[in-house]
C-alpha positions, -999 to 999 in steps of 0.1 A, spaced: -339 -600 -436 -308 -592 -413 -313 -603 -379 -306 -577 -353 -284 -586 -323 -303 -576 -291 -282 -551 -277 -261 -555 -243 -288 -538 -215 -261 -539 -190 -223 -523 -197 -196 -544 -181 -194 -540 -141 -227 -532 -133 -228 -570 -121 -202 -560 -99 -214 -529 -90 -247 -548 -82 -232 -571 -58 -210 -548 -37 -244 -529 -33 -264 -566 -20 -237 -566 4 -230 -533 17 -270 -532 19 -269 -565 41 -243 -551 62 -262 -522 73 -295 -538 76 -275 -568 98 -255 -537 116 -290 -524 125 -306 -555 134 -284 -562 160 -282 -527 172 -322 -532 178 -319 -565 190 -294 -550 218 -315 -522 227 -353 -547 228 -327 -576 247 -322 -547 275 -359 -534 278 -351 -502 259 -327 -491 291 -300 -469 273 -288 -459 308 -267 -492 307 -244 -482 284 -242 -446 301 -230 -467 332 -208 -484 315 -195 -456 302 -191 -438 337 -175 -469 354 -148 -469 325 -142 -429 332 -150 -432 367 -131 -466 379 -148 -476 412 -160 -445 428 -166 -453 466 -197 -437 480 -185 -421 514 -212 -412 536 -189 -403 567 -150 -392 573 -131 -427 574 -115 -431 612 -84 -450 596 -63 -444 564 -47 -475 549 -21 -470 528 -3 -490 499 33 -483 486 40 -475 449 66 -485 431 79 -449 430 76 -453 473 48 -432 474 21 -439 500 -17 -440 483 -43 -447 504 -64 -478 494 -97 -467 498 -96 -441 469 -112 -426 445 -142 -419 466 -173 -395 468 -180 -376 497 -209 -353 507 -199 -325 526 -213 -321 560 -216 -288 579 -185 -278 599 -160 -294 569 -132 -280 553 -112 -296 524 -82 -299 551 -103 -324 575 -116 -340 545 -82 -342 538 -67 -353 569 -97 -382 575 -89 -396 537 -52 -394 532 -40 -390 567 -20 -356 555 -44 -324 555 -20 -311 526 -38 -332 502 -63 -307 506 -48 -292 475 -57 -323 455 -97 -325 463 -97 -284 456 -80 -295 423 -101 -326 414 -134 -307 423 -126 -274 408 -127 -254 442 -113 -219 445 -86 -215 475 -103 -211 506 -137 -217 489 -162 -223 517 -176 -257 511 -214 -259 514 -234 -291 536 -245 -318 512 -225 -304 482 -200 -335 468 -165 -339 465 -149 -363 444 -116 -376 469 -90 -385 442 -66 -418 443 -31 -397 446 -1 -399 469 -4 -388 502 15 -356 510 37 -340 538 47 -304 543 75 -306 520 56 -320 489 30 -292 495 44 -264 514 26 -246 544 -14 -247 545 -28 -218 535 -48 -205 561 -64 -171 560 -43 -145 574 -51 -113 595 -39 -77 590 -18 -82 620 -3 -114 611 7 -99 580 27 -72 598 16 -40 574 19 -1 582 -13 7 593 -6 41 569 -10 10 542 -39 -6 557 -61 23 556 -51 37 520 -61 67 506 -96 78 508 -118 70 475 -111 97 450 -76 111 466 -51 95 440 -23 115 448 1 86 465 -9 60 438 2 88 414 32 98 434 41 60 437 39 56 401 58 82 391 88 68 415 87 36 399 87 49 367 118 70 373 131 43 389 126 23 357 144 53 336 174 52 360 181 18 353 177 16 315 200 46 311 
């Protein structure tokens, strides 16, 4: 009788195969394990890490309860003057504009541009009590680094016709019409 070989159950690799899989396996469960360990070590608070994660985005923010009475400044090396106690958070109080906030933080009320900027404001955006500004850490400036303020202006001040002011009543679009035809043939006149 011929004696049968027993056949070969596993082809060649699957003992590799097998071990990769033992220790990818045992790097997930010890990946796991540790993330469980970290979240049971810290009483299942999860806000930790969201803290963390503010403080890296939000370096230091200063709660400010009420308009600082002195600016200190520091000196970069580009020569520009930073005031020491920024970034800070401020909560408006009734009565403020983003020029005083301004003024009391960086000593300049032309940085006023800078907390509209940081905080998303419109220009001239009224600024509600308790709502809160975030004062950023940026140079102080001067009227040359931000041009004039821009304070609301009156009819007057902006020295129109008072033909202009008025305008033509609602429906009556004869001078728009009449003024668009000028410009347009004024536009003709000057491509020919």
């Amino acid at each position: 009788m011929a004696q049968r070989s027993k056949p070969v159950v596993t082809p060649a690799g699957t003992d590799r195969e097998t071990i990769i899989s033992i220790i990818l396996g045992a790097i997930v469960v010890i990946v796991i394990g540790s993330l469980a360990f970290r979240y049971l070590r810290q009483g299942g608070n999860v806000d930790q890490d969201a803290q963390l994660t503010e403080d890296v985005l939000e370096p230091s923010i200063v709660e400010v309860e009420e308009l600082p009475s002195e600016v200190i400044t520091e000196e970069t090396a580009e020569g520009e003057q930073v005031p020491t106690n920024l970034p800070a958070r401020y909560t408006v109080k009734p009565g403020d504009s983003t020029w005083a906030i301004a003024q009391a933080f960086y000593g300049s009320g032309f940085n006023y541009i800078d907390i509209e900027s940081a905080n998303n404001l419109e220009p001239e955006q009224e600024l509600a009590a308790g709502m809160e500004l975030i004062i950023p850490k940026v140079s102080v400036r001067d009227e040359l680094s931000a041009g004039a303020p821009r304070e609301p202006l009156t009819i007057n001040e902006l020295g129109v016709p008072p033909e202009q002011i008025t305008g033509p009543t609602k429906g009556d679009d004869s001078q728009a019409e009449a003024a668009l035809e000028e410009m347009e043939e004024a536009s003709e006149s000057e491509q020919e």
